[in-house]
C-alpha positions in Angstrom: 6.8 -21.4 11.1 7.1 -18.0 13.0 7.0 -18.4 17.0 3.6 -17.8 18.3 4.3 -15.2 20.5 4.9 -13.3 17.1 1.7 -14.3 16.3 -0.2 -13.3 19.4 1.5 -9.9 19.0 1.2 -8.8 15.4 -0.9 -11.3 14.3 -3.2 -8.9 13.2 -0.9 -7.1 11.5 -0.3 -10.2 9.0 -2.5 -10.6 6.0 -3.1 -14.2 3.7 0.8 -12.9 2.2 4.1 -11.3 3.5 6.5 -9.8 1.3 10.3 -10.7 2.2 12.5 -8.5 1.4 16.3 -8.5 1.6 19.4 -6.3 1.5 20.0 -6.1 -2.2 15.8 -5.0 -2.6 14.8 -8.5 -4.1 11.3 -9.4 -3.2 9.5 -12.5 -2.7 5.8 -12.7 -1.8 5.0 -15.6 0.5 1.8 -17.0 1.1 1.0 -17.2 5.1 -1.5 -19.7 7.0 -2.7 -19.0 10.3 -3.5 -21.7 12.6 -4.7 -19.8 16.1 -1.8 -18.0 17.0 0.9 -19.4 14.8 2.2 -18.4 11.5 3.1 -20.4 8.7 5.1 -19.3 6.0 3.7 -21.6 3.3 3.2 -20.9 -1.0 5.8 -19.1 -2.2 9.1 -19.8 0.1 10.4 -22.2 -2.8 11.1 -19.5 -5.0 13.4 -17.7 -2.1 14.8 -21.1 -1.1 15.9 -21.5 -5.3 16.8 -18.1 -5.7 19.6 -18.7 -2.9 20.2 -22.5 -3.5 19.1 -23.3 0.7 18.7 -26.9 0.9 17.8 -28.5 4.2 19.5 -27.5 7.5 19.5 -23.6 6.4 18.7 -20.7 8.8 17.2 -17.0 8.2 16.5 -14.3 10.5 13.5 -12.3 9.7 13.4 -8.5 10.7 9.6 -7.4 10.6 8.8 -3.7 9.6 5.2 -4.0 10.0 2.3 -4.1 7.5 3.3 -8.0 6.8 6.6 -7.1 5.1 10.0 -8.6 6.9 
């Protein structure tokens, strides 16, 4: 889940997907559900979670650069 005051700011901004990217240019497509003002990061966040082995307890920091791509 991405804070809500994310949402109330570029919630518009933030289509049915976001595309992840990260620092070596591999991209993962992640299906989002709005719920009011929050954003769920929902279908899709498996295939980043097995493509670098995260089990539970894991952090990430998102960096958004608009147009629903972090």
């Amino acid at each position: 889940m991405i804070p809500n005051f994310f949402g109330s700011d570029f919630g518009d901004e933030i289509d049915r997907y976001v595309v992840l990217t990260d620092k070596n240019n591999n991209e993962f497509k992640i299906r989002v559900e709005k719920i009011n003002e929050s954003i769920i990061l929902t279908k899709g966040l498996t295939a980043l979670q097995d493509f670098y082995d995260i089990s539970l307890g894991a952090w990430f920091t998102l960096v958004f650069m608009g147009l629903g791509r972090f």
